[in-house]
N, C-alpha and C positions, 0 to 999 in steps of 0.2 A: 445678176443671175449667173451662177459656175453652171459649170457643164456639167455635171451631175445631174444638177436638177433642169435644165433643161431636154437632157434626155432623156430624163424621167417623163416630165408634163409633154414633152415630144409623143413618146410612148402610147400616154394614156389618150393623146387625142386621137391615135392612131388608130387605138382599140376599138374607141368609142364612135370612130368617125363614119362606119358602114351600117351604123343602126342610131345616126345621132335625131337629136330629138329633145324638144323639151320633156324633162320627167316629172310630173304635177303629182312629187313626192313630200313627203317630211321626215325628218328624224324623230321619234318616238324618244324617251327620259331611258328606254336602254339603251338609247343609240342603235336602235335599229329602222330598217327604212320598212314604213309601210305607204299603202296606195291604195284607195278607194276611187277606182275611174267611173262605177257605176255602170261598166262593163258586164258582159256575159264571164268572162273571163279575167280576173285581180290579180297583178303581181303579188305574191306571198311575201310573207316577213321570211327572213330566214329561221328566226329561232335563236338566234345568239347575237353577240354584236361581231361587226367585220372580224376584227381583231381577233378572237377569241382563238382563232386553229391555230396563232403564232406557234410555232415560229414554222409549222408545217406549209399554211399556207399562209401568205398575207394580207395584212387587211387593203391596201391597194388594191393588190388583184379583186378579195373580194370583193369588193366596194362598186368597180368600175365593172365586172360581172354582171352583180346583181341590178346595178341601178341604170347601168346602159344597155347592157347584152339581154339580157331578160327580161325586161322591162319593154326594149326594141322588140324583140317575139312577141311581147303578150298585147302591146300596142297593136300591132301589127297582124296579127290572131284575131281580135276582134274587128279590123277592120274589114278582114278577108269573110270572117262567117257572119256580117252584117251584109256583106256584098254577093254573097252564095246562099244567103237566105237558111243558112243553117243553124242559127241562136237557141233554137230549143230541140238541138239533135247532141246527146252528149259524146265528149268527144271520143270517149273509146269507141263507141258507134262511125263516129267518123271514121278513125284510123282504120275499122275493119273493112273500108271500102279508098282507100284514100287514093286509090290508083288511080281511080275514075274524078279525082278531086284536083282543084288546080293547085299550080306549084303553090301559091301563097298558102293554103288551107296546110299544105303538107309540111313545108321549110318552117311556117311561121308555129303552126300547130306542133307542130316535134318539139319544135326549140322552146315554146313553152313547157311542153308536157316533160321534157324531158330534164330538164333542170329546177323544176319541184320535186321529180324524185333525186335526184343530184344533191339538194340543199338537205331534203330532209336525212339524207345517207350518211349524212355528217353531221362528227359533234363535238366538241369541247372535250367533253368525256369518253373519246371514243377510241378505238384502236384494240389491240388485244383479238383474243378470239371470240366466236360466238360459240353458243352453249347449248342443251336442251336436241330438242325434235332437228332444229335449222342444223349442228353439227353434225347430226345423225346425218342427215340427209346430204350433207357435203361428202361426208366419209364415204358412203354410199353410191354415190354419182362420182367422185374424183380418187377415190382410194382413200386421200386424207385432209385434213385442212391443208397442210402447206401446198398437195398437188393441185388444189381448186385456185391457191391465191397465187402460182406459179403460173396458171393454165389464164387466168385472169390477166393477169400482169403482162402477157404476151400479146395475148388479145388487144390490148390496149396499147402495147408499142409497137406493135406491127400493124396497126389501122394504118393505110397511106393516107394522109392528107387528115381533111380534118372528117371526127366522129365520133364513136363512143363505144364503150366496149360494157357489157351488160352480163350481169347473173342473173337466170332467166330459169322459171318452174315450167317445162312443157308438160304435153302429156305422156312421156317418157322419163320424166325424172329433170333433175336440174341440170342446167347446162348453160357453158358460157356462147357468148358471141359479140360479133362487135358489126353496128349501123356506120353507112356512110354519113355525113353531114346533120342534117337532124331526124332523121328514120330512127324510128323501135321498133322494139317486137311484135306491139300491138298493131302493128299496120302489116296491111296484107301484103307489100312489098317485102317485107322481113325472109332472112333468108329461114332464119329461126323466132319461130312463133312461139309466144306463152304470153306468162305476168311477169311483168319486171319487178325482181327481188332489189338490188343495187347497180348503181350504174359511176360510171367518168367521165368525166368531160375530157377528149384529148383534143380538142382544138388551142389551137396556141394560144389565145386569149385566156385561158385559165390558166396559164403558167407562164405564160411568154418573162414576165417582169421581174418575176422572181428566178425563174429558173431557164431562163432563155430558150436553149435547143436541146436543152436535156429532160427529153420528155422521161426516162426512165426515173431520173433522179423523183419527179412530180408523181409519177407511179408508186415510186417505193414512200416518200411523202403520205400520199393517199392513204395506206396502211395505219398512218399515226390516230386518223383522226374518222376511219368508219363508224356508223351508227349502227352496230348489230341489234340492236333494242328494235331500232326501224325494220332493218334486214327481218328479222324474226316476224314481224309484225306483219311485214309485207306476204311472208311462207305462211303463215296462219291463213292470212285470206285468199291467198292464191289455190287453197285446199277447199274452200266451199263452193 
């Protein structure tokens, strides 16, 4: 083994080592991971295989993300609302109350919910601007797109530590913000409430391997591969 590659597999079990666990996954014929736990709550396919955001993000990170880090949540999520008795309370319900909820319900419930909007916000095909009603309404709230992906992109490398930085419809109009650890919007800790339109992951785990300490680099990254189709989708329903 060269040292490449053992800093490499060094790395990954590093990543994986704070939420490790057997994953009673499979690879599917696209090569993506699905998971049937028979849970309240199922880790999601992503939609695409690892690989696919090359060279923005890579399949590494992906991979070790989706199938440790998210999978640790959603594991870990069910265990918490089988022991809180809350199985048949969904969980935006929960988040509206989550103060009064224990940390696992909170840490583990975020970190689920918030990286199913995270996976779907990306895409192969993605990057460019968004179009229609959703630009209207940037233009509208930030002056212009580039002032929204600017006001974004700050958000997110100015989070201290680990969190997430979010484009969020309140009931004022749209507006950025950024959660510590795994908090949204939708929880009533938030410092800013709505529906979440798009989100990032800036914990180092999503970029650490590819892009070390350069979270800005993985920020400007981000840009190649958004799913405005999603983005749009998400402002449609955030209006009913």
């Amino acid at each position: 083994m060269n040292k490449r590659t053992f800093l490499k597999n060094s790395a990954i079990l590093g990543l994986g080592g704070a939420i490790a666990g057997t994953f009673p996954g499979t690879i599917n014929a696209a090569g993506l991971n699905s998971w049937s736990g028979g849970e309240a709550y199922e880790l999601p396919e992503l939609g695409f295989a690892y690989d696919a955001l090359e060279p923005h993000f890579d399949a590494m990170t992906m991979e070790v993300h989706h199938t440790k880090h998210h999978a640790g949540y959603t594991r870990k999520f069910n265990a918490a609302v089988k022991e809180s008795g809350l199985e048949d309370v969904g969980i935006k319900e929960i988040f509206k109350n989550v103060s009064s909820k224990s940390t696992g319900i909170r840490n583990n419930g975020g970190g689920f919910y918030n990286h199913k909007i995270f996976w779907k916000g990306l895409s192969p095909q993605g990057g460019g601007e968004p179009a229609g009603d959703l630009l209207k309404a940037l233009e509208k709230s930030f002056g212009s797109f580039e002032k929204f992906r600017e006001t974004f992109s700050k958000a997110a490398s100015t989070r201290f530590g680990s969190g997430w930085a979010w484009l969020v419809n309140t009931d004022s109009g749209l507006a950025v913000s950024s959660t510590p650890n795994q908090d949204n919007p939708l929880m009533d800790v938030s410092d800013v409430k709505g529906f979440p339109l798009l989100c990032i992951d800036v914990w180092e785990h999503a970029y650490y391997l590819k892009y070390q300490n350069r979270r800005g680099d993985y920020i400007s990254a981000f840009w190649n591969v958004v799913n405005w189709d999603f983005v749009a989708n998400q402002f449609n329903k955030s209006k009913k």
